[in-house]
PALOVEX-427131 format. One record per residue (C-alpha): residue in one letter; chain; z, x, y. Coordinates in steps of 0.25 Angstrom, whole numbers, plus 5000, padded with zeros to 4 digits. Layout:
% residues N
(rec "A", "A", (Z, X, Y))
...
END
This chain:
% residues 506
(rec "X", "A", (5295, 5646, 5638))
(rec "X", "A", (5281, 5651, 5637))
(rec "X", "A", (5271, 5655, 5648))
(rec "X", "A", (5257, 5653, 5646))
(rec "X", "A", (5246, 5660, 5639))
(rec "X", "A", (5238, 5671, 5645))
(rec "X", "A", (5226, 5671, 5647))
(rec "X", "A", (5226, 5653, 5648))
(rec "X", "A", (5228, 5647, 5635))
(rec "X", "A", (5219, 5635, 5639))
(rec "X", "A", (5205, 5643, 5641))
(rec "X", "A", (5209, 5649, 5626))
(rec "X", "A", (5195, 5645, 5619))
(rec "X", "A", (5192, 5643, 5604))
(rec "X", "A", (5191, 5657, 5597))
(rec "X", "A", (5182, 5660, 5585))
(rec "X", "A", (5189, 5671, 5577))
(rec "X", "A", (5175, 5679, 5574))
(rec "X", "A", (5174, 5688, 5562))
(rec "X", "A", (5187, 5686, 5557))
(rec "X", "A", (5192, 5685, 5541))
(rec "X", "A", (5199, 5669, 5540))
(rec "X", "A", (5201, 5670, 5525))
(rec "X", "A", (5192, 5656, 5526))
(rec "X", "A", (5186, 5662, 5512))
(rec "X", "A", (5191, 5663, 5500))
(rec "X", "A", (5195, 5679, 5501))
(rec "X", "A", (5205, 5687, 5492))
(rec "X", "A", (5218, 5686, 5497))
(rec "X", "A", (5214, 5676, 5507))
(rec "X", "A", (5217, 5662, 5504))
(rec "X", "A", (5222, 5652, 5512))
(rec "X", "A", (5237, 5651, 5506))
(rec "X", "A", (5248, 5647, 5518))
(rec "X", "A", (5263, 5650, 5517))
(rec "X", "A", (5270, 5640, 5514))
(rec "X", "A", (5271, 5627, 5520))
(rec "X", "A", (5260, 5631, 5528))
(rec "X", "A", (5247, 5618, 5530))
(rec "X", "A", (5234, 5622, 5522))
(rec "X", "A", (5223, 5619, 5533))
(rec "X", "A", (5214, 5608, 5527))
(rec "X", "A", (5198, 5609, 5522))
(rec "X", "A", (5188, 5618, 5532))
(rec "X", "A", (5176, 5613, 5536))
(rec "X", "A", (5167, 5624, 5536))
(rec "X", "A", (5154, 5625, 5541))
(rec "X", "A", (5143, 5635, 5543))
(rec "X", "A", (5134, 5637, 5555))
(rec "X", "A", (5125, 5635, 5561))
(rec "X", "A", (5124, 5619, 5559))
(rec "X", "A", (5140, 5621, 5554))
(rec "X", "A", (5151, 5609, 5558))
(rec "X", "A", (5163, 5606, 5567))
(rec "X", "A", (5176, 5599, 5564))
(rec "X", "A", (5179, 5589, 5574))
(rec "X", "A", (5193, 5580, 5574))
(rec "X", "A", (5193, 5568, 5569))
(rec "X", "A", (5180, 5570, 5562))
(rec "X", "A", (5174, 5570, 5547))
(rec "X", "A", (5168, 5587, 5546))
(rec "X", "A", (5155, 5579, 5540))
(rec "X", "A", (5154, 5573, 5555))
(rec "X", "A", (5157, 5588, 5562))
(rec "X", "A", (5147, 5593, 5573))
(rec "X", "A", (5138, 5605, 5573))
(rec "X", "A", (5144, 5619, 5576))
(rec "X", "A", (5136, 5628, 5585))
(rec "X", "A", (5128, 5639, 5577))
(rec "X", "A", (5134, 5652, 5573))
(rec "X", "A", (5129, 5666, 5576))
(rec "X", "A", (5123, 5667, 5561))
(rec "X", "A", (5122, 5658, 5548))
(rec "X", "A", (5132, 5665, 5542))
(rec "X", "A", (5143, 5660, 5550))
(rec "X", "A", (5153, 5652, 5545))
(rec "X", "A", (5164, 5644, 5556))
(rec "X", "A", (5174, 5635, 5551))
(rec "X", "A", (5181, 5622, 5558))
(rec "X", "A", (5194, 5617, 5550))
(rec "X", "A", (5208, 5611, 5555))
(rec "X", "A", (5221, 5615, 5553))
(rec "X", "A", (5226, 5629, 5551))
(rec "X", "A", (5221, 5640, 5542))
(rec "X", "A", (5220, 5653, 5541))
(rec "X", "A", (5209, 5654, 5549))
(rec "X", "A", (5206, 5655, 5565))
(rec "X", "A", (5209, 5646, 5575))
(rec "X", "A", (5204, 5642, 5590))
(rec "X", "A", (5207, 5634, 5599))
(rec "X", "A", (5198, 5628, 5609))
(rec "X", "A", (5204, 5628, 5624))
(rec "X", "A", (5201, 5614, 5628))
(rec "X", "A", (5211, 5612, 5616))
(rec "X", "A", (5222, 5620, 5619))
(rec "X", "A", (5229, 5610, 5629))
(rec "X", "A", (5227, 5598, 5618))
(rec "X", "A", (5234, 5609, 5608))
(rec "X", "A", (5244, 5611, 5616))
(rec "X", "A", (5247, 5598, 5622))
(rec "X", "A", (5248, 5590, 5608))
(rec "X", "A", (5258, 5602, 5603))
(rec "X", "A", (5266, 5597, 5613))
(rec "X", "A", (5264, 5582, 5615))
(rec "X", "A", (5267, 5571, 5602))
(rec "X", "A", (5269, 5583, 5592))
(rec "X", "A", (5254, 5579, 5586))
(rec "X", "A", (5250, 5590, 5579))
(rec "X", "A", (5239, 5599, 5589))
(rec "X", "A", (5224, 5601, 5583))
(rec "X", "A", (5220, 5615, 5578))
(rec "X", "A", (5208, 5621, 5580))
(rec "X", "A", (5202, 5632, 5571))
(rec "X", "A", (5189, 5638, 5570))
(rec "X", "A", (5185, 5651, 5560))
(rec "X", "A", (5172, 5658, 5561))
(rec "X", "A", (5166, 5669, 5554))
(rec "X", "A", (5156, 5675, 5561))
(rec "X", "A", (5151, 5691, 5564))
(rec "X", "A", (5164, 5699, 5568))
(rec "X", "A", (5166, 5699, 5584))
(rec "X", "A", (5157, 5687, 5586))
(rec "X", "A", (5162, 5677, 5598))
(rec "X", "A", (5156, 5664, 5592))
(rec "X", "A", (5163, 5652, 5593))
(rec "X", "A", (5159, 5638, 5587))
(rec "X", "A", (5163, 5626, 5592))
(rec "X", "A", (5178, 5622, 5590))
(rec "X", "A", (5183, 5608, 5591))
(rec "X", "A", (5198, 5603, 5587))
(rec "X", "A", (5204, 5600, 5575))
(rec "X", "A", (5209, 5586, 5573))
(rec "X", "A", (5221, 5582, 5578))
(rec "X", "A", (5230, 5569, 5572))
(rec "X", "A", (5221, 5557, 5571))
(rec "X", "A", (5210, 5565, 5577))
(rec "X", "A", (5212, 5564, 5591))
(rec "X", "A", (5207, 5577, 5596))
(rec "X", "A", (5196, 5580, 5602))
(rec "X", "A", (5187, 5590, 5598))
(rec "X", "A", (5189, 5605, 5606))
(rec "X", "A", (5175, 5606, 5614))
(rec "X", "A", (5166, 5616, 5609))
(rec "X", "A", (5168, 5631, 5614))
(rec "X", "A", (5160, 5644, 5614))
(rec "X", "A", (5150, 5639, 5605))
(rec "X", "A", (5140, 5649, 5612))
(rec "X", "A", (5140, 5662, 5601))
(rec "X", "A", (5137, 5673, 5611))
(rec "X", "A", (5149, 5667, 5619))
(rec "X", "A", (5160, 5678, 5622))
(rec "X", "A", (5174, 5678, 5619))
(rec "X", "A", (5182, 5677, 5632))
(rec "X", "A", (5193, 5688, 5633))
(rec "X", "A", (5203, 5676, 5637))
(rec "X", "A", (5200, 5671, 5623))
(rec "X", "A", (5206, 5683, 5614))
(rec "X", "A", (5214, 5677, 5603))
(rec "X", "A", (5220, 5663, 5603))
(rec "X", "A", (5233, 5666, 5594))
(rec "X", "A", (5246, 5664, 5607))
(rec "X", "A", (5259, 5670, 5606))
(rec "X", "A", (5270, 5675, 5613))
(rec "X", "A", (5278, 5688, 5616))
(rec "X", "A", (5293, 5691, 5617))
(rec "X", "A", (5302, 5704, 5618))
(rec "X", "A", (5316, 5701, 5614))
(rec "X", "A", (5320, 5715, 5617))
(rec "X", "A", (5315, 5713, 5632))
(rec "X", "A", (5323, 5700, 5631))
(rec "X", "A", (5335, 5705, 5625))
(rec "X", "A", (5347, 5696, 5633))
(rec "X", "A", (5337, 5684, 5628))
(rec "X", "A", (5337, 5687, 5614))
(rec "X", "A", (5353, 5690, 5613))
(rec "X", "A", (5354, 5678, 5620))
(rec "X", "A", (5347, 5671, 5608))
(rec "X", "A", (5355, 5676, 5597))
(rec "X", "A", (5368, 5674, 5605))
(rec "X", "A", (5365, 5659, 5605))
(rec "X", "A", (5360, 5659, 5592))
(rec "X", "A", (5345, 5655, 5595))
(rec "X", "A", (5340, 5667, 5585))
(rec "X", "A", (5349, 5674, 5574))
(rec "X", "A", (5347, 5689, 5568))
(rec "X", "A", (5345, 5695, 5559))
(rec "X", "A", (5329, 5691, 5555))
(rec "X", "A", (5326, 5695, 5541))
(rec "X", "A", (5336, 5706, 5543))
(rec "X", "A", (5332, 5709, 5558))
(rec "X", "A", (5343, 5709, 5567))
(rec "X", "A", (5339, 5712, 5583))
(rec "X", "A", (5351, 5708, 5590))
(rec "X", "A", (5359, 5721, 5591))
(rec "X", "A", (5350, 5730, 5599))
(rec "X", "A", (5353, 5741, 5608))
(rec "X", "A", (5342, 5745, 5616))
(rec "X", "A", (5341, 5760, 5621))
(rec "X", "A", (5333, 5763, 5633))
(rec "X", "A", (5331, 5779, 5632))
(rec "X", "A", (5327, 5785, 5646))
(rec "X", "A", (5324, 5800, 5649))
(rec "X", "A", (5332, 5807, 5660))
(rec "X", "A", (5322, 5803, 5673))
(rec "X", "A", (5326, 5789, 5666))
(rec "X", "A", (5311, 5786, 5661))
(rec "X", "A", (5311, 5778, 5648))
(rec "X", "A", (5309, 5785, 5636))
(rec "X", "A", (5298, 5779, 5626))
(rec "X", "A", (5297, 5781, 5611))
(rec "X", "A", (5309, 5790, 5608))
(rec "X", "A", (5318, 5785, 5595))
(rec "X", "A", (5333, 5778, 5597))
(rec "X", "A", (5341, 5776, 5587))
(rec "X", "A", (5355, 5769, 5586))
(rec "X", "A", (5363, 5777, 5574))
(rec "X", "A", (5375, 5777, 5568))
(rec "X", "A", (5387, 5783, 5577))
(rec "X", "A", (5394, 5791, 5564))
(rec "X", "A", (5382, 5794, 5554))
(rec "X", "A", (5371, 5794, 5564))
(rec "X", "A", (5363, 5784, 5554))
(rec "X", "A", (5352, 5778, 5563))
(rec "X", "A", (5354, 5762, 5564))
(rec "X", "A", (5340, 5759, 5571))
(rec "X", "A", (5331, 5768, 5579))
(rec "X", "A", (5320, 5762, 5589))
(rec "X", "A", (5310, 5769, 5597))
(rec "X", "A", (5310, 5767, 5615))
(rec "X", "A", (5299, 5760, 5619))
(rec "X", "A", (5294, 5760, 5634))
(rec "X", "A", (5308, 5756, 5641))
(rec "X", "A", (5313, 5766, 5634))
(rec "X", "A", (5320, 5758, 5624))
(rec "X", "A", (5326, 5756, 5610))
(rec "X", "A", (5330, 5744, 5603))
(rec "X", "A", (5341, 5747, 5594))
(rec "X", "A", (5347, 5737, 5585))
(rec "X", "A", (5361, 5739, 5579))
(rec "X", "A", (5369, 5731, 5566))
(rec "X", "A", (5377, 5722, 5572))
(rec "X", "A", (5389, 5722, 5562))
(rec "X", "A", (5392, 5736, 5559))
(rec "X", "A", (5405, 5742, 5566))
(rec "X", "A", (5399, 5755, 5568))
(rec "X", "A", (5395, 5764, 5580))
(rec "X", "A", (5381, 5769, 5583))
(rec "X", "A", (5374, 5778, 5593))
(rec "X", "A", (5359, 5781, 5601))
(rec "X", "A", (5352, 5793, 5594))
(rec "X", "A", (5337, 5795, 5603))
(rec "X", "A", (5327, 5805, 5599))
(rec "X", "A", (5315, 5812, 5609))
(rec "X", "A", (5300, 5809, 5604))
(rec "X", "A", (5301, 5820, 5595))
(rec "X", "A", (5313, 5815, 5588))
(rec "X", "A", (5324, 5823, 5592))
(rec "X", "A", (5338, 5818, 5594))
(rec "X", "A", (5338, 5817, 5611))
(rec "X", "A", (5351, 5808, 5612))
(rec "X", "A", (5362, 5805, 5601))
(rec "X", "A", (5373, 5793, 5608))
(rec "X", "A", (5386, 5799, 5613))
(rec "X", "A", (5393, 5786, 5612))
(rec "X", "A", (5395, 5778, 5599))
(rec "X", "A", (5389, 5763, 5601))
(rec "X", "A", (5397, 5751, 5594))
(rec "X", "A", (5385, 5744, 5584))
(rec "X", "A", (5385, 5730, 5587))
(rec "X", "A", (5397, 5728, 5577))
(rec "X", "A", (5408, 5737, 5582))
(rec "X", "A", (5416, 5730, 5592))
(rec "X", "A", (5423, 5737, 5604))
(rec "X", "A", (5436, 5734, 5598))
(rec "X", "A", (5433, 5743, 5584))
(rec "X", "A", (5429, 5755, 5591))
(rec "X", "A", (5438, 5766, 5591))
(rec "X", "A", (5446, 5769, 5604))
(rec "X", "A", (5440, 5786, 5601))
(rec "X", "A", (5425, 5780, 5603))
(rec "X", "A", (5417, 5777, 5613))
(rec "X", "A", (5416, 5762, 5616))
(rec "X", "A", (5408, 5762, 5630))
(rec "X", "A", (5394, 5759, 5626))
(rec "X", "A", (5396, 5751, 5615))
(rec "X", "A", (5385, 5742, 5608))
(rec "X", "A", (5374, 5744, 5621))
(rec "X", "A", (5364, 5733, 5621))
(rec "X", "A", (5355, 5742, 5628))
(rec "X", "A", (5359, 5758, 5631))
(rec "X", "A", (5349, 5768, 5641))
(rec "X", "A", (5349, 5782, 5637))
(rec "X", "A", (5344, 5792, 5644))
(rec "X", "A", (5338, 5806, 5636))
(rec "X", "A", (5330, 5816, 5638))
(rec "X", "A", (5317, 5815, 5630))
(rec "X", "A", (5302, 5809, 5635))
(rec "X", "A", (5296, 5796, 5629))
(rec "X", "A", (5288, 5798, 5615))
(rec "X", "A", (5272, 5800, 5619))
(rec "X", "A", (5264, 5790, 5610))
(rec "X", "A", (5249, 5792, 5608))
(rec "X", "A", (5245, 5780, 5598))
(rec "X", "A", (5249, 5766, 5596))
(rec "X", "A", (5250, 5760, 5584))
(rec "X", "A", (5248, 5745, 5582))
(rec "X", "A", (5251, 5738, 5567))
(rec "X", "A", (5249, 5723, 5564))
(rec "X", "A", (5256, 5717, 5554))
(rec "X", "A", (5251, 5704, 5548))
(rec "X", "A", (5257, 5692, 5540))
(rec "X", "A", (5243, 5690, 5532))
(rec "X", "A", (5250, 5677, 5525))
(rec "X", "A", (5243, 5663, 5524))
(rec "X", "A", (5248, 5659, 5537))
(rec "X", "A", (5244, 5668, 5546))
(rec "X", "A", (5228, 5665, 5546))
(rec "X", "A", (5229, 5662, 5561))
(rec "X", "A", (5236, 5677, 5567))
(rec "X", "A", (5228, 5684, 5556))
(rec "X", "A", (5215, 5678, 5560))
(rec "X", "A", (5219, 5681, 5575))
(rec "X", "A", (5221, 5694, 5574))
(rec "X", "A", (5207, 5696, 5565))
(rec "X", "A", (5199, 5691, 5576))
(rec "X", "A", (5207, 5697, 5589))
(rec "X", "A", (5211, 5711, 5583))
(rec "X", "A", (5200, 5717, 5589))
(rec "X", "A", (5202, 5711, 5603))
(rec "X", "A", (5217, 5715, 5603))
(rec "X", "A", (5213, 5729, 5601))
(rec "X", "A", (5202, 5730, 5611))
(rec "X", "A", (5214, 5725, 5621))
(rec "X", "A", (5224, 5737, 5618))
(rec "X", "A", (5223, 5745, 5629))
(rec "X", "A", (5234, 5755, 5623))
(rec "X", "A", (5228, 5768, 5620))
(rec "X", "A", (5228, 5775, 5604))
(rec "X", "A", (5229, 5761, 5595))
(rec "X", "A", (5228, 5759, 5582))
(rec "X", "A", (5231, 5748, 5574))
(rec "X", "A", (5237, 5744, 5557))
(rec "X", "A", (5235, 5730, 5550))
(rec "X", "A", (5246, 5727, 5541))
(rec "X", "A", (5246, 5714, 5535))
(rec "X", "A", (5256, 5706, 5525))
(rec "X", "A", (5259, 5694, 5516))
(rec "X", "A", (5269, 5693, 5506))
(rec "X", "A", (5272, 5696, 5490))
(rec "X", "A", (5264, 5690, 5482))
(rec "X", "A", (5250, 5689, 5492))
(rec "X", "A", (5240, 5698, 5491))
(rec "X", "A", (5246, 5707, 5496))
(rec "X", "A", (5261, 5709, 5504))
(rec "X", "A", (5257, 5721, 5513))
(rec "X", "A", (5244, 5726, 5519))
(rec "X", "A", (5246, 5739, 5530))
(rec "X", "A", (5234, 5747, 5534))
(rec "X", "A", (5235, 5759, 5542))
(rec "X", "A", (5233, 5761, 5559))
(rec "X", "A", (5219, 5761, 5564))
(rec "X", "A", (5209, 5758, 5577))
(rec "X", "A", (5195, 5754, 5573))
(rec "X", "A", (5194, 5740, 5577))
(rec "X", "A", (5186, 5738, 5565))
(rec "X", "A", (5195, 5743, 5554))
(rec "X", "A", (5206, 5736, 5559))
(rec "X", "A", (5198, 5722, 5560))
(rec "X", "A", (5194, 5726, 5546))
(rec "X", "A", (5209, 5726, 5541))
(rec "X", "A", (5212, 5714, 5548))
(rec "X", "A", (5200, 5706, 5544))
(rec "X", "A", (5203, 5708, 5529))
(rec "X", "A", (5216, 5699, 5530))
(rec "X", "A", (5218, 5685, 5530))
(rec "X", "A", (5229, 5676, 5528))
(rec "X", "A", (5233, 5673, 5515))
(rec "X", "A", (5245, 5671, 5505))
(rec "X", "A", (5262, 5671, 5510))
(rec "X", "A", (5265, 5656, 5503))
(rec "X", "A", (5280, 5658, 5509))
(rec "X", "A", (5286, 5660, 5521))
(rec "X", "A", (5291, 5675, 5521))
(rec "X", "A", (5281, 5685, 5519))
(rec "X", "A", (5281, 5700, 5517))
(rec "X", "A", (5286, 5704, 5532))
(rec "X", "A", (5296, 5717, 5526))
(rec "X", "A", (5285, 5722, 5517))
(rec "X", "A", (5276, 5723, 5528))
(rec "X", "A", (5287, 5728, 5539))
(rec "X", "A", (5292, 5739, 5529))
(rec "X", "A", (5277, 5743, 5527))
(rec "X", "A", (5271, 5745, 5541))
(rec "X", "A", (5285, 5749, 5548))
(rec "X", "A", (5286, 5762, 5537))
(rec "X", "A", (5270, 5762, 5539))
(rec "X", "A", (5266, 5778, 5539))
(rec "X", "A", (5255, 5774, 5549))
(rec "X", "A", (5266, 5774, 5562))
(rec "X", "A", (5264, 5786, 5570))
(rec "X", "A", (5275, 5792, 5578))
(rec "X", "A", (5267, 5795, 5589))
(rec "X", "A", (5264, 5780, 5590))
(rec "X", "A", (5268, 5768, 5597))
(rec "X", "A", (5269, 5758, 5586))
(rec "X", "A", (5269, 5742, 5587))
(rec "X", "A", (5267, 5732, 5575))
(rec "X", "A", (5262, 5717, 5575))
(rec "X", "A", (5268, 5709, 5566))
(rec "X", "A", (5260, 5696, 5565))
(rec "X", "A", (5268, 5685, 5553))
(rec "X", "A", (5274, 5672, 5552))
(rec "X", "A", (5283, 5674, 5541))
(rec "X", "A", (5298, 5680, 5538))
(rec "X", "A", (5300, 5691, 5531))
(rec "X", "A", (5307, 5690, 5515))
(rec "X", "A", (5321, 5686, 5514))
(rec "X", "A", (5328, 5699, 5509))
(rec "X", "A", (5320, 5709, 5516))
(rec "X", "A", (5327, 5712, 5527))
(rec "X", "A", (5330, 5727, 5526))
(rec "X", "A", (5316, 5729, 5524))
(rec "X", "A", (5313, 5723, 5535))
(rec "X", "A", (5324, 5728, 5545))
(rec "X", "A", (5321, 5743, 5537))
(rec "X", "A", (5305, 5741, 5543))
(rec "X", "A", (5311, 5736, 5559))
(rec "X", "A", (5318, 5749, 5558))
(rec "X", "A", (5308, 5758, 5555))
(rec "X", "A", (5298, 5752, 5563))
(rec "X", "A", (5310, 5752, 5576))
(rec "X", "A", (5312, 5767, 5570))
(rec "X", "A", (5298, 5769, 5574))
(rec "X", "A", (5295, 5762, 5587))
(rec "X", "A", (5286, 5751, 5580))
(rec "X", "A", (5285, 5738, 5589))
(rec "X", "A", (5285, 5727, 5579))
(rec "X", "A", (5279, 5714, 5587))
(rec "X", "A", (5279, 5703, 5578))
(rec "X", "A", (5270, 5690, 5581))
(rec "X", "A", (5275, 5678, 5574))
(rec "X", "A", (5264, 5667, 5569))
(rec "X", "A", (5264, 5656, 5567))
(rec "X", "A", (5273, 5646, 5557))
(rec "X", "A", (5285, 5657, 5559))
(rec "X", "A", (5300, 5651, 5560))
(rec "X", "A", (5312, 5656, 5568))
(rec "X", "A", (5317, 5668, 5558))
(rec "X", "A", (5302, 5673, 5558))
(rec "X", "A", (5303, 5673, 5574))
(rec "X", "A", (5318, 5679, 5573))
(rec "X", "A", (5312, 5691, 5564))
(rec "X", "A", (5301, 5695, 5573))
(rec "X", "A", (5308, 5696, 5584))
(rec "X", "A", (5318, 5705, 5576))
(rec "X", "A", (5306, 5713, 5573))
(rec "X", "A", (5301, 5715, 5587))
(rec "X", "A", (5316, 5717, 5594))
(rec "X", "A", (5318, 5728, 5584))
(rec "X", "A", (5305, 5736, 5586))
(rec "X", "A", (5304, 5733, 5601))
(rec "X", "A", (5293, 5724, 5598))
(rec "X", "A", (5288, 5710, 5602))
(rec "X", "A", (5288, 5695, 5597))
(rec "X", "A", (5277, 5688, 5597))
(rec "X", "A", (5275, 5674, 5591))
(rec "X", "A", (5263, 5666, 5591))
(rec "X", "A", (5263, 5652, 5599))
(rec "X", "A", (5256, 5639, 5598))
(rec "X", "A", (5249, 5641, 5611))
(rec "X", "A", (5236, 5642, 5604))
(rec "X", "A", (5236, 5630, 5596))
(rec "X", "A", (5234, 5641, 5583))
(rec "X", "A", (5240, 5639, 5571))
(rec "X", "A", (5255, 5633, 5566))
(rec "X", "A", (5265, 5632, 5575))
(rec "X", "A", (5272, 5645, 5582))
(rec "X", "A", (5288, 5646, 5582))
(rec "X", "A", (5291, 5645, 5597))
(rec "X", "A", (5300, 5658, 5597))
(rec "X", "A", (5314, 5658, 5603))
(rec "X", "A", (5312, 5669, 5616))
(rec "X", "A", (5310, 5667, 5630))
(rec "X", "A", (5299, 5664, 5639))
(rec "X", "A", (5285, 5671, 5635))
(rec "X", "A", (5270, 5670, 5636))
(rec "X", "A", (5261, 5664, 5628))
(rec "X", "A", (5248, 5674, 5627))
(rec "X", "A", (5237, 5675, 5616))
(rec "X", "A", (5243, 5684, 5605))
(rec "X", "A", (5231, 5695, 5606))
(rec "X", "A", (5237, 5697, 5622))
(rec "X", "A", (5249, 5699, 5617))
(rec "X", "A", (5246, 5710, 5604))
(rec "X", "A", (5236, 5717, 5616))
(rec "X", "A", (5248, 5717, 5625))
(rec "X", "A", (5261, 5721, 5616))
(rec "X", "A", (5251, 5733, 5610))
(rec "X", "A", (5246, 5737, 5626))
(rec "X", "A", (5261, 5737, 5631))
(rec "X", "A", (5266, 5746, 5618))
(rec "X", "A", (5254, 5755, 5614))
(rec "X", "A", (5253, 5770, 5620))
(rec "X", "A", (5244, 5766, 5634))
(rec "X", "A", (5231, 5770, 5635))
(rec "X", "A", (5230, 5782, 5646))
END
């Protein structure tokens, strides 16, 4: 069940992307290649302005009307139906009719796109109307915001929606998935379902942030996972579930030093009551969740850093070309204090290039500069170079210990087949570290794609978030299988998950 969108979904107006890299010509590295299976978007009517034209449904372009003039000769706007990788706006008298024909006979629901490039920051927006629908019946969207000097409402930042679910916060609802077989682990070699969590709390009984827990080995003391506490004080631990072994807890104070090593052996997952030996200690057994008290202070942060990580394969011109035109926005709407901030995008073997990383900064300009280089291009198959990039920016040098640390992970795609211990190796290290891994699934993603991001967030004490069909952009989104949640505008939610993590600003 979902709630509504904030902010009202039906006043969301057309929005002109302004200033924004599309790939719409010719560039290197920049074609307009899809994955596979995916619908090529048909010819563009282009036009320039002043004295440009309009696409109207049902209409030959040759009999189009007349867009109002742009800022300067020099800008070009484009009208064109379908999907491709270019931006997309919806006008708000349409939104209803959108979401009314998803719903009704199954016909499909018009799209409605517009690109622009214009001078960067600039609130122009021509007039929009709809694509056609089947046979034409749709009425052309009314025009909006054709005034240039017109400013961009704040209600109107982004138009990409989605939603957010913790499954470490709903852990009797995520066993009680996998107990009636709704979802199955391991994910590309991720396997959440056997976690301990460990809430530590100093002796006044005040939780205890940012100290390492690890769970290791009873008789060598080898370390089986180690997690970093966040707010509540708490560590997620996850144990193999077929050894026949016995562990313990091992914490360490903010300057590393050993504070609490476990008195009583734990059974793994594995070891049944039964195969203990009557000489050991059986009274705590595998705990689903243990408190610890230990007597150390929380771990004093000064900075946050905040790394995005981008599937830059043909399909994901939509979240790409969001995330150039609203990047700016998002970070004038932290409030946290001390952030900086790392592009990293990827592909796959055989594009132009498998992985990209750059290093953390703040200037607002070097970072849309970074971002505005890249569009989407290449991929051709369905996984794409998800270990490569994992491994790279989880061992990156550029996490610093005194840091909290969170990681967006935007894609629509697996990882490789055969992969999965470079992929469970980075998870560790980036648990290891107290790196927050939040993927955001896109669109055109299937079920095992859903099932491997939430491995990815349970076992970094992260957040899922998926895109939803609530804006009428793009392909289809996979309806995850979760609970209730609240559909918001994907921008509210980046803003929110960095506000309630980073170090607050005094």
């Amino acid at each position: 069940m979902r709630k509504h969108i904030k902010s009202n979904q039906k006043r969301m107006t057309a929005m002109v992307m302004a200033g924004v890299m599309t790939c719409t010509l010719p560039l290197a590295g920049c074609s307009k290649e899809k994955n596979a299976g995916e619908a090529t978007a048909p010819d563009t009517v282009a036009a320039t302005t002043p004295g440009g034209t309009e696409v109207t449904p049902g209409t030959d372009p040759a009999a189009a009307s007349t867009l109002p003039a742009a800022k300067s000769d020099a800008d070009t706007h484009k009208v064109a139906s379908d999907r491709s990788d270019a931006a997309y706006a919806v006008a708000p008298e349409m939104v209803d009719r959108v979401a009314a024909e998803k719903s009704g006979d199954g016909a499909a629901a018009p799209k409605y796109k517009i690109e622009y490039s214009g001078d960067e920051g600039g609130a122009y927006e021509p007039a929009l109307r709809a694509d056609t629908a089947p046979g034409g019946s749709v009425d052309p969207a009314p025009h909006v915001g054709s005034d240039p000097s017109e400013a961009v409402p704040e209600d109107r930042f982004g138009i990409l929606t989605a939603g957010r679910w913790n499954d470490n916060a709903n852990w009797g609802f995520f066993k009680n998935l996998v107990s009636t077989e709704k979802i199955a682990f391991p994910a590309y070699g991720l396997n959440p379902v056997s976690r301990s969590a460990i809430t530590v709390k100093n002796e006044s009984g005040a939780a205890v942030e940012g100290v390492k827990v690890e769970a290791v080995y009873s008789d060598d003391n080898t370390v089986i996972w180690s997690g970093v506490s966040n707010t509540e004080g708490t560590a997620y631990l996850f144990l193999p579930e077929s050894e026949s072994r016995t562990w313990k807890v091992r914490i360490y104070d903010p300057e590393g030093r050993v504070v609490y090593t476990g008195a009583d052996e734990l059974n793994l997952p594995g070891k049944k009551e039964e195969d203990v030996p009557e000489n050991q200690t059986r009274k705590t057994g595998y705990p689903e969740e243990l408190e610890l008290t230990v007597d150390t202070a929380s771990k004093t942060y000064d900075e946050t850093q905040v790394m995005f990580i981008l599937d830059t394969t043909g399909s994901m011109g939509d979240e790409l070309t969001y995330l150039q035109a609203d990047f700016a926005k998002i970070m004038e709407r932290v409030t946290a204090a001390n952030v900086s901030y790392s592009w990293n995008f990827y592909r796959d073997e055989g594009d132009d290039y498998v992985t990209r990383t750059n290093g953390f900064m703040t200037d607002v300009n070097e970072l849309k500069k970074v971002l505005n280089k890249e569009c989407a291009a290449g991929g051709g198959d369905t996984p794409e170079a998800v270990a490569e990039i994992l491994t790279e920016t989880m061992n990156s040098k550029e996490w610093k210990e005194g840091s909290k640390k969170i990681a967006f992970m935007i894609f629509d795609a697996p990882p490789h087949v055969g992969t999965e211990d470079a992929i469970t190796a980075a998870i560790a290290k980036a648990a290891e570290q107290g790196i927050r891994l939040v993927p955001v699934i896109a669109s055109n993603s299937d079920r095992s794609t859903e099932l491997f991001g939430r491995a990815l967030a349970i076992m970094t004490d992260g957040e899922y978030v998926f895109l939803t069909d609530d804006s009428g952009v793009g392909d289809s989104h996979l309806e995850p299988i979760i609970g209730d949640y609240e559909v918001q505008k994907l921008g509210d939610i980046i803003v929110d998950i960095i506000n309630e993590f980073a170090v607050k600003a005094e």
